[in-house]
C-alpha positions as semicolon CSV with decimal commas, in nm:
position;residue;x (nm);y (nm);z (nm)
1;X;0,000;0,000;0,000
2;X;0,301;0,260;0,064
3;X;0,441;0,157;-0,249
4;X;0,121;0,263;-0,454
5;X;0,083;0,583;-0,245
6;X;0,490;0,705;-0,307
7;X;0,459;0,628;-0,692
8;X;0,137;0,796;-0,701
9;X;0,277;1,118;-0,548
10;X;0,564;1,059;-0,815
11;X;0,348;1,082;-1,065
12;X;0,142;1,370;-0,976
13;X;0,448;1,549;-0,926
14;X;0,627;1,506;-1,260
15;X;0,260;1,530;-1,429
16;X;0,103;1,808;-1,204
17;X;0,052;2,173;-1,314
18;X;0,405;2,347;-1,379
19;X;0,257;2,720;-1,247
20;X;0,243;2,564;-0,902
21;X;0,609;2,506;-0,920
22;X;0,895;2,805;-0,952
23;X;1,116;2,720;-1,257
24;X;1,467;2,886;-1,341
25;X;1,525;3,102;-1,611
26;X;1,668;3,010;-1,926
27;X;1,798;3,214;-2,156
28;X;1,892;3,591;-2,156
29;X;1,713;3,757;-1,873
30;X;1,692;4,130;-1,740
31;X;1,569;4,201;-1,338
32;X;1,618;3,956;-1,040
33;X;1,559;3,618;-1,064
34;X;1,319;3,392;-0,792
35;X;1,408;3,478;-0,432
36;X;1,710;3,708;-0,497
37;X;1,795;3,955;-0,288
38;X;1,891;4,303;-0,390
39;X;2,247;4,296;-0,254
40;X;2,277;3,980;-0,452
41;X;2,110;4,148;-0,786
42;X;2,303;4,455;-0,775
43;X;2,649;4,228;-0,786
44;X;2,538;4,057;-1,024
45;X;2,465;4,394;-1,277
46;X;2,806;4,528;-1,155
47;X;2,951;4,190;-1,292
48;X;2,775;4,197;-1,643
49;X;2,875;4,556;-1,686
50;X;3,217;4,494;-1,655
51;X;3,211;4,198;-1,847
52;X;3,046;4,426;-2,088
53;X;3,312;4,679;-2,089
54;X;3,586;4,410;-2,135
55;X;3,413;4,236;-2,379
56;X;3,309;4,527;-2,618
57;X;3,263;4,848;-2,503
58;X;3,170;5,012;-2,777
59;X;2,916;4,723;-2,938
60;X;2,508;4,837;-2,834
61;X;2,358;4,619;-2,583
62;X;2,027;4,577;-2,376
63;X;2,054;4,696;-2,046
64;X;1,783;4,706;-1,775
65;X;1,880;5,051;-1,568
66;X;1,686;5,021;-1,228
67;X;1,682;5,363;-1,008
68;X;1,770;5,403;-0,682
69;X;1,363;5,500;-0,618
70;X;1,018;5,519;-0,829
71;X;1,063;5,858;-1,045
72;X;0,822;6,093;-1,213
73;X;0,748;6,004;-1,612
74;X;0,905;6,371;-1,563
75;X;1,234;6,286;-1,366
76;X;1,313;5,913;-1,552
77;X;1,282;6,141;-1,881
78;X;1,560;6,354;-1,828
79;X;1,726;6,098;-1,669
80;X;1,706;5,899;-2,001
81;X;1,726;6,150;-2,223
82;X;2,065;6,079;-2,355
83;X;2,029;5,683;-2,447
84;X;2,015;5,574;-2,794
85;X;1,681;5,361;-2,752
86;X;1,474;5,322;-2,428
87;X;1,213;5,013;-2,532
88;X;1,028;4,948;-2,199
89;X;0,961;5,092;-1,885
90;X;0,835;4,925;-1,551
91;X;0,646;5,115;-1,290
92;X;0,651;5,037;-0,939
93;X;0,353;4,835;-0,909
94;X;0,532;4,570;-1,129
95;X;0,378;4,631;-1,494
96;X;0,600;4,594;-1,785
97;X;0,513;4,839;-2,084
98;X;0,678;4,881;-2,473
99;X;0,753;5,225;-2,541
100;X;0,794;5,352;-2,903
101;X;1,039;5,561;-2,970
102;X;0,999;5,948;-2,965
103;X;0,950;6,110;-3,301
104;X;1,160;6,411;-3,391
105;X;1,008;6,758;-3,481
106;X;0,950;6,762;-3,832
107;X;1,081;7,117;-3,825
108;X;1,340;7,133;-3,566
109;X;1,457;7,513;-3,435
110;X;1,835;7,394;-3,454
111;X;2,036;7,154;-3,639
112;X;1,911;6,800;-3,527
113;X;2,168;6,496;-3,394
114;X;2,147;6,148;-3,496
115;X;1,854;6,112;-3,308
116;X;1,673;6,410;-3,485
117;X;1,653;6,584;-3,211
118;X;1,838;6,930;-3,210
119;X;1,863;6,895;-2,798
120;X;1,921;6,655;-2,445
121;X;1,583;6,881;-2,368
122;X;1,405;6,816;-2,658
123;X;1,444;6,442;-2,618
124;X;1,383;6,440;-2,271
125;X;1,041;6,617;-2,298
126;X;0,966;6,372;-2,581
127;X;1,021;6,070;-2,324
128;X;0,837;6,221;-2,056
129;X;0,521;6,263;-2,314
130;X;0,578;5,863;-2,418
131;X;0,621;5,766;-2,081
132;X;0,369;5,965;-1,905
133;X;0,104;5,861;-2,189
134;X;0,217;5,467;-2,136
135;X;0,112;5,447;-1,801
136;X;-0,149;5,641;-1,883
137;X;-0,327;5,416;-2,140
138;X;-0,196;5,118;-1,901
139;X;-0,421;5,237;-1,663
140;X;-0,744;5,235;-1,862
141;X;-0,731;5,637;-1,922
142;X;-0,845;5,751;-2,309
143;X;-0,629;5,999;-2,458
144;X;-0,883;6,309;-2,384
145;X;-0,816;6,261;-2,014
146;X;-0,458;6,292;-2,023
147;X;-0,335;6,634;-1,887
148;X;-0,050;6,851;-1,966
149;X;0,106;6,770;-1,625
150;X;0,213;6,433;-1,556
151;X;0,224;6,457;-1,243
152;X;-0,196;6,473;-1,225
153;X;-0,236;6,159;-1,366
154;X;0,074;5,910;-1,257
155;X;-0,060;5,668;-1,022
156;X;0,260;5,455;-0,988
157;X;0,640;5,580;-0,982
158;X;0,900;5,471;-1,279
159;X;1,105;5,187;-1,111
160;X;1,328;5,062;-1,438
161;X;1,341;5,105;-1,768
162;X;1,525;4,869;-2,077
163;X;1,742;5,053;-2,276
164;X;1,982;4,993;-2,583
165;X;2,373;5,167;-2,601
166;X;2,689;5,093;-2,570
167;X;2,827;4,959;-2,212
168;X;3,066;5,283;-2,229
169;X;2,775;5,471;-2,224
170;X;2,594;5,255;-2,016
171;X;2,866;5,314;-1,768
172;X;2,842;5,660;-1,692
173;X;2,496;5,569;-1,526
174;X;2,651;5,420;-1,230
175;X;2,816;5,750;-1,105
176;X;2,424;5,882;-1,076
177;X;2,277;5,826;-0,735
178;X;1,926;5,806;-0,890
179;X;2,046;5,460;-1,052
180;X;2,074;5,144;-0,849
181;X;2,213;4,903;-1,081
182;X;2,298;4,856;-1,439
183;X;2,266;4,529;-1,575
184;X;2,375;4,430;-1,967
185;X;2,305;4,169;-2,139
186;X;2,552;3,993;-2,427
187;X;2,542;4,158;-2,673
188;X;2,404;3,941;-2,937
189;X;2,090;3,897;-2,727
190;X;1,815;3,969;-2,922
191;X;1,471;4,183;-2,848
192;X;1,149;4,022;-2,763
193;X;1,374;3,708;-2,680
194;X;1,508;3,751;-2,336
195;X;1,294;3,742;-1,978
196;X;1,232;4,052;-1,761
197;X;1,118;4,125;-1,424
198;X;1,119;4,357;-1,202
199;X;1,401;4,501;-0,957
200;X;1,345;4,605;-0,616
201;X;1,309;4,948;-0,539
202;X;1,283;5,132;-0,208
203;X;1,025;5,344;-0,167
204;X;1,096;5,716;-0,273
205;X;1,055;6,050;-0,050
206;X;0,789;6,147;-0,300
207;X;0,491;6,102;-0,132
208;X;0,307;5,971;-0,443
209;X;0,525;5,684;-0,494
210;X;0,510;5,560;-0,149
């Protein structure tokens, strides 16, 4: 009788429903994995960033960029604003949104970079509009309700976002206090292809994000 009831168990085991169980991830993956802590996350970043910057630091690579605490669609803008692509953003109560990329004035004031913008201030206010309009939509809002200010309608602080540069450029994140790590992938990873989840963040001093 303990015989049936032990290969019984075996079998509902191997057979039973794999969400019930936590499985490893396989494959290129940005955030934390299962159970990690943040001491242990934030090593691990500082690793593939210098394994980056040995490797090839002037090749373009994914890179999650987590901040030190939730910011404004307003704050992780300018914060941004310099990055050659900035694909997703994830707020702090754990959703994962696609950004497109900001379109360039059609009619710029001054002579546009390779971005098409002609200015750090130009982009930035185009990523705060992209952003702020993200989380927006994410949060069942139509486009007539969406205000000038961002901060009227953010109900949930920027925690991380996935960007694209070079690990050179990458680099010069870590010196900001606002970021907390800065973790790069390989760089022949490839987009839509590789997992994500989200870091842990403390809470911020902005009252709104807490």
């Amino acid at each position: 009788m303990l015989l049936v009831v032990l290969v019984t168990a075996l079998v509902w085991w191997a057979g039973g429903d794999d969400n019930a169980r936590p499985r490893p991830f396989a494959g290129d993956h940005l955030g934390p994995h299962v159970q990690q802590s943040r001491a242990d996350y934030t090593a691990l970043a500082d690793a593939s960033l210098a394994a980056a910057l040995q490797r090839a630091p002037e090749q373009p690579a994914f890179a999650m960029l987590s901040f030190a605490a939730p910011l404004s669609s307003a704050d992780a803008g300018s914060l941004v604003a310099d990055l050659r692509r900035v694909g997703t953003l994830i707020t702090q109560d754990a959703q994962i949104l696609a950004l497109p990329e900001p379109a360039a004035d059609p009619e710029p004031t001054a002579a546009p970079d390779r971005t098409g913008f002609s200015s750090d201030s130009e982009i930035a206010a185009a990523r705060t509009q992209i952003f702020t309009s993200t989380i927006a939509a994410a949060s069942g809002m139509k486009p007539s309700q969406i205000v000038e200010s961002p901060r009227e309608i953010e109900s949930s602080g920027i925690i991380a976002v996935i960007a694209y540069d070079t690990p050179r450029k990458l680099e010069a994140f870590t010196h900001d206090s606002r970021i907390d790590a800065v973790e790069v992938l390989p760089p022949d990873a490839v987009w839509g292809q590789f997992g994500i989840s989200p870091p842990q963040v403390a809470r911020g001093e902005n009252p709104r994000f807490r």
